[in-house]
C-alpha positions as CSV (number, residue, x, y, z in Angstrom):
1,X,-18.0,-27.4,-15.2
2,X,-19.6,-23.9,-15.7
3,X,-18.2,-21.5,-17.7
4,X,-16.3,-18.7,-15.7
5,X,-18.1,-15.0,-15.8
6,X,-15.1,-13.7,-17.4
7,X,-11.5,-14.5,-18.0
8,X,-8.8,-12.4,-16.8
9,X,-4.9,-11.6,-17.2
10,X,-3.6,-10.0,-13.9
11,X,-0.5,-8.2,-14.5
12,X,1.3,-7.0,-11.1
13,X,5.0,-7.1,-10.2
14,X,5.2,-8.2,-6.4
15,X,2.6,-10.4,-5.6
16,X,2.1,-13.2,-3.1
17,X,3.9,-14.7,-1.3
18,X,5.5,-11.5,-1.2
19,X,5.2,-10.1,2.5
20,X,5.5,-6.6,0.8
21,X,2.0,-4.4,0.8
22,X,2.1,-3.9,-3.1
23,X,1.2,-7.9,-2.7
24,X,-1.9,-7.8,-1.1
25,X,-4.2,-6.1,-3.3
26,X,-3.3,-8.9,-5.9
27,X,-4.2,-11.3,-3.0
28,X,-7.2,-10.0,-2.3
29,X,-8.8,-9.6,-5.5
30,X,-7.3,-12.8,-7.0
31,X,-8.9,-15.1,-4.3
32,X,-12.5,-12.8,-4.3
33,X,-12.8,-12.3,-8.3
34,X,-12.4,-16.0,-8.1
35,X,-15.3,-16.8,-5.7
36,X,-17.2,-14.6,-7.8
37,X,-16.7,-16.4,-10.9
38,X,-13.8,-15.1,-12.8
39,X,-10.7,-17.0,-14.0
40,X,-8.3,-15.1,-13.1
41,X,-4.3,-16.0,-14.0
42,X,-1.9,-13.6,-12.2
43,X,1.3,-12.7,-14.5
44,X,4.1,-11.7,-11.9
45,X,7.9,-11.7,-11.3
46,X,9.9,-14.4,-9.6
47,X,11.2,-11.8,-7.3
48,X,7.6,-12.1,-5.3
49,X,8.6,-15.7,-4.4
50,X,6.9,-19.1,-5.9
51,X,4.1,-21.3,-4.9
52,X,-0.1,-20.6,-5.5
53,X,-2.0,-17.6,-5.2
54,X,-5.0,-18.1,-4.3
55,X,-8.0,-18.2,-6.0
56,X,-6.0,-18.1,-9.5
57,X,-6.5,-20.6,-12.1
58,X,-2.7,-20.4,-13.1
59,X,0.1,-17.5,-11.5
60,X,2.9,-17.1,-14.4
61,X,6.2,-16.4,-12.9
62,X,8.8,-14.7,-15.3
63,X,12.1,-13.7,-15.0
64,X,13.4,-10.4,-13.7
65,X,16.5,-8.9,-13.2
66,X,15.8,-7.8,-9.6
67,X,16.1,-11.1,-8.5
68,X,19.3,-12.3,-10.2
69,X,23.3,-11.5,-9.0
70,X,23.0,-8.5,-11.2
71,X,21.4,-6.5,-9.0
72,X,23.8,-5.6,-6.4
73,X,20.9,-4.2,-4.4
74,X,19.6,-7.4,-3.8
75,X,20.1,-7.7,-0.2
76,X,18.7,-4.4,0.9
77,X,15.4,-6.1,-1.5
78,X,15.1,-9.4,0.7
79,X,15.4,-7.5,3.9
80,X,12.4,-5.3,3.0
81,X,11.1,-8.4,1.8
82,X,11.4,-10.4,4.8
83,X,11.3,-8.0,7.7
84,X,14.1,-9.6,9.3
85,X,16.8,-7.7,8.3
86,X,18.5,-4.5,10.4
87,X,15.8,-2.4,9.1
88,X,18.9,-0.2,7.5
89,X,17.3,2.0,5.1
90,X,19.0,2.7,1.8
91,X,18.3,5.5,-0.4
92,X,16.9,4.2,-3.9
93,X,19.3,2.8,-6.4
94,X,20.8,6.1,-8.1
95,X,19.3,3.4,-11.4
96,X,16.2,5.1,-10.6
97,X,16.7,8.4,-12.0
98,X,17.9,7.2,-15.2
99,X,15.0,4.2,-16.1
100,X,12.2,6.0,-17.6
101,X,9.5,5.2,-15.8
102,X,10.9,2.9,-13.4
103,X,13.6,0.5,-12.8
104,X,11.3,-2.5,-13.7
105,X,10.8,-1.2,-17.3
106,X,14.3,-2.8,-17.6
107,X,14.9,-5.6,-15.1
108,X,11.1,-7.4,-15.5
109,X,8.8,-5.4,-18.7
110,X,10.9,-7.5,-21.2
111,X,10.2,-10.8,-19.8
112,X,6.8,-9.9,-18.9
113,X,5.4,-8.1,-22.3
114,X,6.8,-11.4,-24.1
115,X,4.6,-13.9,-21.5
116,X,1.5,-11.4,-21.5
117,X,1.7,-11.9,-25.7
118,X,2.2,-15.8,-25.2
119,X,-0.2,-16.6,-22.9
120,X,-2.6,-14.0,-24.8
121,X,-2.4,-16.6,-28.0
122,X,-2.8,-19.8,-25.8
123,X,-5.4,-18.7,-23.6
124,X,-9.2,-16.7,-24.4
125,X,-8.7,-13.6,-21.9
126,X,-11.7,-11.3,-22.0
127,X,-9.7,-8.8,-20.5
128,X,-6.3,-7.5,-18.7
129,X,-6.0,-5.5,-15.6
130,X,-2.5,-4.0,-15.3
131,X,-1.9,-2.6,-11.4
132,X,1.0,-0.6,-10.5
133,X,3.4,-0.6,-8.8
134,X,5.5,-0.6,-11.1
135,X,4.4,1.2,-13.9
136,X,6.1,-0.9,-16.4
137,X,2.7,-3.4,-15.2
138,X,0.8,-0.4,-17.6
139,X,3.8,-1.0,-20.3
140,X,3.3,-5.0,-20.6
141,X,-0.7,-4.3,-20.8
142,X,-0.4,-1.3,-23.1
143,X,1.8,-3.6,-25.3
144,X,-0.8,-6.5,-25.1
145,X,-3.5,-4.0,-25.9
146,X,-1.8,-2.8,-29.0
147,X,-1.1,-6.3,-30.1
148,X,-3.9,-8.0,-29.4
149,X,-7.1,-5.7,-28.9
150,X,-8.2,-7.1,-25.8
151,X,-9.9,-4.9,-23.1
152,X,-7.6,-3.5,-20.5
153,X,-8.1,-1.7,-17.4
154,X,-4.9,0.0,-15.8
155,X,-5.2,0.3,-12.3
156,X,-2.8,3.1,-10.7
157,X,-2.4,2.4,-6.8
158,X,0.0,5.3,-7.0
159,X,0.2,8.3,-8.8
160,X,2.8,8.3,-11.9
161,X,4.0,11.7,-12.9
162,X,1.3,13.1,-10.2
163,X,2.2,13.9,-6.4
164,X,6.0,12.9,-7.7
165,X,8.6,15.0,-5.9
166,X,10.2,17.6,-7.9
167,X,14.0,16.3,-9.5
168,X,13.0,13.2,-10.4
169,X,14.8,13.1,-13.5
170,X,18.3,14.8,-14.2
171,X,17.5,15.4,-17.8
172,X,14.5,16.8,-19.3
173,X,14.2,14.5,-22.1
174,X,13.5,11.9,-19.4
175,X,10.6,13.9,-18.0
176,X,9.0,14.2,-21.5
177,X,9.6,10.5,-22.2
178,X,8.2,9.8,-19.0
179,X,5.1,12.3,-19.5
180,X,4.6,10.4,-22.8
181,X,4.4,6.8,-21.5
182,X,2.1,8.4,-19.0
183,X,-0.6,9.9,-21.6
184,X,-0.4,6.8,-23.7
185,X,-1.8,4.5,-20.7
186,X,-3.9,7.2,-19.8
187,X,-5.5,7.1,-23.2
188,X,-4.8,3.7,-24.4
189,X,-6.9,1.7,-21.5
190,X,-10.3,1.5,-21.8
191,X,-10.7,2.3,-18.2
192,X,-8.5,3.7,-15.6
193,X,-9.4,2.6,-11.4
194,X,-7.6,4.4,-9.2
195,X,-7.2,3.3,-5.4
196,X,-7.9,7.2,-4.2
197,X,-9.9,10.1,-5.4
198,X,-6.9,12.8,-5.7
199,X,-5.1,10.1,-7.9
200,X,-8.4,9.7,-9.9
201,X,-9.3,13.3,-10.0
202,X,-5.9,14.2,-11.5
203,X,-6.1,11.5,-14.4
204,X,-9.6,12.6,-15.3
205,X,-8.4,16.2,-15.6
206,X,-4.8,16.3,-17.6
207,X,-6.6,13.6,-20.4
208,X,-10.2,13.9,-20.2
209,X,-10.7,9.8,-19.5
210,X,-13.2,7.8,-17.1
211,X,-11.5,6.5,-13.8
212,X,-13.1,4.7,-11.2
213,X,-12.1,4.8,-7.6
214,X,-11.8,1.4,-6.1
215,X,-9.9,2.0,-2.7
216,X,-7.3,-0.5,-1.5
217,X,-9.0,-2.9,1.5
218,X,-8.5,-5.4,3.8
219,X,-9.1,-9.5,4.0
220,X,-11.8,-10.3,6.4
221,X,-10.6,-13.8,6.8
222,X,-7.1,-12.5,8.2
223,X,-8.7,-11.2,11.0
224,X,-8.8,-14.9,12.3
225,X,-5.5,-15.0,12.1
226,X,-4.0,-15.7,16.0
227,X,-0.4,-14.5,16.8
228,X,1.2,-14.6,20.5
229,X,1.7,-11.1,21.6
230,X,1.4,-11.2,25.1
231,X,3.5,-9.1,27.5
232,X,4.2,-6.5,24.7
233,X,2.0,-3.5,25.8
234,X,1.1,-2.1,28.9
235,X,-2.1,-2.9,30.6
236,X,-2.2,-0.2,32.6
237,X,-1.2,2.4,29.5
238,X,-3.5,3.4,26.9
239,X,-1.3,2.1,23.8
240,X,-1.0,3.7,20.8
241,X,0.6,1.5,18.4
242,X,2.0,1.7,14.8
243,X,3.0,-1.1,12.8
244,X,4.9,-1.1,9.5
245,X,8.4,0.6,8.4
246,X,8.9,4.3,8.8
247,X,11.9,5.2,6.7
248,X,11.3,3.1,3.1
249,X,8.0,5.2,3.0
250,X,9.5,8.5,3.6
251,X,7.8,9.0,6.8
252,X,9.9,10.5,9.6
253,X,9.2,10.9,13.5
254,X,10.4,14.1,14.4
255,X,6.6,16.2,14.3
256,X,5.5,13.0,16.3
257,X,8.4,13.4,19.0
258,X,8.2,16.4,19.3
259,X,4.6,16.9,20.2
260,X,5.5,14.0,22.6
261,X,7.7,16.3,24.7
262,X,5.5,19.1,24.5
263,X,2.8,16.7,26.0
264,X,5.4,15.9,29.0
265,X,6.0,19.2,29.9
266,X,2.3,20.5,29.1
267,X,0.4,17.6,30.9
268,X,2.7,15.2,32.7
269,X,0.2,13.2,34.6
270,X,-1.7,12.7,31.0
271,X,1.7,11.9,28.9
272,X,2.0,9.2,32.3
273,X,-0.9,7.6,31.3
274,X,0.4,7.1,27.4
275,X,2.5,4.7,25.6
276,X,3.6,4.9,21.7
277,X,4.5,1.5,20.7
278,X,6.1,0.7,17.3
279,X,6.3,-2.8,15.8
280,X,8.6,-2.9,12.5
281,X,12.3,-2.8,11.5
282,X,13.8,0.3,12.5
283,X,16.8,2.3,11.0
284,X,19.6,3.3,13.7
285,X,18.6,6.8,13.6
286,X,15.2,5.8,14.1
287,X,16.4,3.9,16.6
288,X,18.1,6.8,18.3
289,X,15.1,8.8,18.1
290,X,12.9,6.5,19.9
291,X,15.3,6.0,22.9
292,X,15.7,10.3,23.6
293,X,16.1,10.2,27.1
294,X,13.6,13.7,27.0
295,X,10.8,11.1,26.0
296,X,11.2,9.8,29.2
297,X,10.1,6.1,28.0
298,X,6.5,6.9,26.4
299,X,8.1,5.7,23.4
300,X,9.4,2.7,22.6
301,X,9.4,-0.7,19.7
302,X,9.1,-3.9,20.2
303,X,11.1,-4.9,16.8
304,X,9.8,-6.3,13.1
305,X,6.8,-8.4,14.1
306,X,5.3,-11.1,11.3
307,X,2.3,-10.6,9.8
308,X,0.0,-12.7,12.3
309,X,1.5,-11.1,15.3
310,X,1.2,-7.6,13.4
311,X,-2.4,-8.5,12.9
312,X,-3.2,-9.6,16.8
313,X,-0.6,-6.4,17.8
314,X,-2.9,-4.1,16.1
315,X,-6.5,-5.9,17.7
316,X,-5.0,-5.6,21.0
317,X,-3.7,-1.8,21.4
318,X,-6.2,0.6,22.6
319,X,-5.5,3.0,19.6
320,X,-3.5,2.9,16.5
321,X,-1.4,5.8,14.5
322,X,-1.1,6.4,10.7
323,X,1.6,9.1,9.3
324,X,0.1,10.1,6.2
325,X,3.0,13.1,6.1
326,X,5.7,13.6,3.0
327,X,5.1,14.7,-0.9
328,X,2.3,11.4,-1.4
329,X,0.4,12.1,1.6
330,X,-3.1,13.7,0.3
331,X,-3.3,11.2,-2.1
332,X,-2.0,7.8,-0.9
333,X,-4.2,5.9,2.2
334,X,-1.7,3.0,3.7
335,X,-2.6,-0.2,3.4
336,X,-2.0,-0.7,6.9
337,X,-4.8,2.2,7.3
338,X,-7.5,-0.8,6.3
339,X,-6.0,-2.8,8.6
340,X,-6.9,-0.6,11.2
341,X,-10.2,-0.3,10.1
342,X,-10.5,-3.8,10.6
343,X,-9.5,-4.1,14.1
344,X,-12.1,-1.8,15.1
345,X,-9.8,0.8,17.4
346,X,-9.6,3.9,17.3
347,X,-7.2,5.5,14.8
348,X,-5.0,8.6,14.6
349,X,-4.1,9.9,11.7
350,X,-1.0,12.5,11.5
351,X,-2.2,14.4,8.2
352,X,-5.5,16.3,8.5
353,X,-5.5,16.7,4.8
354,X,-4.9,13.2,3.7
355,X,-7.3,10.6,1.5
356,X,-6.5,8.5,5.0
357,X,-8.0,11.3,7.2
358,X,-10.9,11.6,4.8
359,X,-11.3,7.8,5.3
360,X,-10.9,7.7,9.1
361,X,-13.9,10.8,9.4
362,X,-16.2,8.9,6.9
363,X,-15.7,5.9,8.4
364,X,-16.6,7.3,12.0
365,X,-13.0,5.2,13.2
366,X,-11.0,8.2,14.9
367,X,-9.6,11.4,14.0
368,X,-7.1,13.3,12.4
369,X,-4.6,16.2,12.7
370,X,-1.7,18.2,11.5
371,X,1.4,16.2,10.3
372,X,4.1,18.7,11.2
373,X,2.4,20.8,14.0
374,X,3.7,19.7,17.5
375,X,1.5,20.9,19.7
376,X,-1.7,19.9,17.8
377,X,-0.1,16.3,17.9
378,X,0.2,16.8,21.6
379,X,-3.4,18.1,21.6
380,X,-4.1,14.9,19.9
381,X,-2.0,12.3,22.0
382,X,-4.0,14.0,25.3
383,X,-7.3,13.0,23.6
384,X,-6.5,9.3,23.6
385,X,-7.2,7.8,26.5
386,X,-10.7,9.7,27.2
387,X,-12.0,8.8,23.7
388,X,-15.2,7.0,23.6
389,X,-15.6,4.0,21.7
390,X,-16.3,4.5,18.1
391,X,-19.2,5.1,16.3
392,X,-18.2,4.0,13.2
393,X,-20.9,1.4,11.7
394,X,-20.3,-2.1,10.2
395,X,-21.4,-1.4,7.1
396,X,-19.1,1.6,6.5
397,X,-16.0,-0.4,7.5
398,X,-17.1,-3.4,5.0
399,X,-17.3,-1.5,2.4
400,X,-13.7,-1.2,2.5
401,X,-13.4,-5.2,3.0
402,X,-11.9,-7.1,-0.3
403,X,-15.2,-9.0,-1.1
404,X,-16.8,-5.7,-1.5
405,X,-14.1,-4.2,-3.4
406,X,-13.8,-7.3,-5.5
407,X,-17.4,-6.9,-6.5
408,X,-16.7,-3.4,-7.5
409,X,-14.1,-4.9,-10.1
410,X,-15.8,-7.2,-11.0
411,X,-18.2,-4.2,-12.3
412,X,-15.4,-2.5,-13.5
413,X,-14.3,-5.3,-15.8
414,X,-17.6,-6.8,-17.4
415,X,-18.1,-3.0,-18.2
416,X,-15.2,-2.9,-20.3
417,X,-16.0,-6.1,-21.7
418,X,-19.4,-5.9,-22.7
C-alpha cells in the first residue's frame, strides 16, 4: 500500500450524516482530500448521527451533551435536523449568552479535547484542521496544538467575535473572555482559511496573521442525484424558487413581499407572468406571510423538500433567490448559493453588498440587488423572465466545485507541514 500524502485529524462538530449545511463542507473535503491522497480521520459529535463518512480512514464519534436528555432543547435540534418537523422556529437557548464562546465549549469540547489528545498518541497526524462551527472545534485543536505541537490550521466558516450582533454577552467579562479565546486561535494556528474574504480580511487586520480564503463549494457528483418533483411549478410561470429555512438563519420576507406587491400594482401583466416558490419548513408566521391575500397567489411553498428533491427542485426552476440580508450578510455566502451555481440558473441575490453578490457577478450566474429596498426588488423580480441565459463559463463555476477546493487545502495543509 502507498503511503498517504499526509495524515490528517479533522475536527468539526456536525458532520455527515447530518442533513444540516455545517455538514457538508466536512463531506466534501473528507471524500476529495481522500482521492487526493490524504488520510483523513474526521473527529465529530454523536449528535451528527453514525455510520461512514466518506472518504475517511476512521470518523471518531464522541459524546456530547446536545444529544443526551439533558438538553431540553433537543427536539427543536432533530427538527432542524430532519426537516420534518413544523418548521417552528425557536429563539436560541437563553444557554447561549452565558457559554463563552458557544454552547458546545460545554456540551461537546470536553469529550472532544480528550479524543483529539488520545487519538493524537495512537495515531502519526501530520496535521489538524479545526472548522467551525462551533468555535469550541478551534478549542479542541488549540488544546491539541499546545499539547502536542502538531501543525494546525483553523478554519472559520463564520466569523467569531466579527460581524456578531451587538449584546451578545450580558456581562462584559464574557466579551473579554470571549475576545481572548478569539486572539489565542488567531495566533496559536499556524494558518488561518477562511470561507469569505470579509471574514479573512478582518483576521488578517486585528492580529497581523496569514489567512487563506478557500470558499465553501458544492459536490459535483450530487448533481446526479434524481428526485421526483413533478407538478410542483408552473410551466407556464417563470419560477423563482428558494430552497432552505428562512427563520433559523435570521432571514425574513417582508422586503421580498413587499416589493412583490409593488410589482402587482406597478406591472400587473409582468407580476402575471411570475411565481415565487419556496421549498423548506416554514414558521406559522411565515406561513401567514406567504398566503397575504394582497399577493394575489405569486407566492406560495411547496413544504420541506429532502435533499434529492431539493437538488432536482433547484435544476428545474427557471431562476433561483438567495437572501443574503441581516447582521452576517456581507460576509457569509449560503451554502445553498453553490448549489445554485451548480444548477446553472440564473440567480438573484437580495443583498447587493454581499460576499454572495460578489460571487454571483464574478461568476457571470445572475444579479444582485438591495436587501431592504422594495421597489428595487420589484425592479428586480420584472427582470426575470426576459433574462438571457447566462454567460457565466465552466470554468468559473468549477472553481467553486469541492475537488477544486479540496486541492486548494490540500495546499493549504502540506504548507503548514513542510
Amino acid at each position: 500500500m502507498a503511503t498517504p500524502r499526509r495524515r490528517v485529524l479533522f475536527i468539526a462538530q456536525i458532520a455527515p450524516p447530518s442533513p444540516l449545511v455545517a455538514a457538508r463542507r466536512v463531506a466534501g473535503l473528507t471524500k476529495y482530500l481522500a482521492r487526493l491522497g490524504l488520510e483523513v480521520t474526521v473527529l465529530t459529535s454523536r449528535i451528527s448521527g453514525g455510520g461512514e463518512i466518506e472518504g475517511a480512514a476512521r470518523v471518531v464519534r464522541t459524546s456530547d451533551l446536545m444529544a443526551s436528555r439533558i438538553n431540553w432543547r433537543r427536539g427543536h435540534f432533530e427538527a432542524l435536523s430532519s426537516g420534518s418537523g413544523s418548521g417552528t422556529y425557536q429563539a436560541p437557548s437563553r444557554l447561549q449568552s452565558y457559554l463563552v464562546p458557544d454552547v458546545a465549549s460545554t456540551t461537546w469540547l470536553p469529550f472532544a479535547a480528550g479524543r483529539a489528545l488520545s487519538l493524537s498518541r495512537s495515531h502519526a497526524f501530520d496535521c489538524v484542521l479545526s472548522s467551525s462551527p462551533a468555535q469550541a472545534a478551534h478549542l479542541a485543536g488549540l488544546s491539541l496544538k499546545k499539547a502536542r505541537h502538531l501543525p494546525w490550521i483553523a478554519e472559520f466558516r463564520d466569523g467569531w467575535t466579527f460581524d456578531r450582533p451587538p449584546g451578545v454577552w450580558p456581562w462584559r467579562w464574557q466579551q473579554r473572555v470571549d475576545g481572548s479565546l478569539e486572539r489565542a486561535v488567531a495566533t496559536d494556528a499556524d494558518l488561518l482559511v477562511a470561507v469569505t474574504e470579509p471574514i479573512a480580511a478582518d483576521l488578517r487586520a486585528r492580529f497581523s496573521v496569514a489567512c487563506e480564503v478557500i470558499t465553501n463549494g458544492f459536490d459535483p457528483e450530487d448533481q446526479a442525484t434524481d428526485g421526483d418533483v413533478s407538478g410542483l411549478l408552473d410551466d407556464r410561470l417563470h419560477s423563482l424558487v428558494y430552497t432552505g429555512r428562512l427563520a433559523h438563519s435570521g432571514r425574513t420576507l417582508g422586503p421580498l413581499l413587499e416589493g412583490v406587491r409593488r410589482l402587482r400594482a406597478s406591472a400587473p401583466d409582468a407580476a402575471s407572468a411570475l411565481e415565487i416558490v419556496f421549498a423548506g419548513p416554514l414558521s406559522e408566521e411565515e406561513s401567514r406571510e406567504l398566503s397575504a391575500p394582497d399577493l394575489g397567489g405569486m407566492v406560495r411553498s411547496v413544504g420541506y423538500l429532502d435533499r434529492d428533491r431539493a437538488l432536482a427542485f433547484q435544476r428545474c426552476a427557471d431562476s433561483l433567490l438567495v437572501l443574503a440580508q441581516g447582521s452576517s450578510g456581507p460576509s457569509v455566502a449560503t451554502a445553498k448559493l453553490f448549489e445554485y451555481l451548480a444548477a446553472r440558473k440564473p440567480i438573484l441575490v437580495l443583498g447587493n453588498g454581499s460576499e454572495a453578490a460578489r460571487i454571483v457577478t464574478a461568476t457571470g450566474s445572475g444579479f444582485a440587488t438591495s436587501a431592504s429596498d422594495a421597489g428595487a426588488i420589484a425592479a428586480a423580480l420584472r427582470r426575470l423572465p426576459d433574462m438571457p441565459p447566462l454567460e457565466s463559463s465552466g470554468d468559473a463555476i468549477q472553481d467553486y466545485a469541492y475537488p477544486r477546493i479540496a486541492e486548494r487545502m490540500a495546499e493549504a495543509i502540506e504548507s503548514v507541514c513542510a
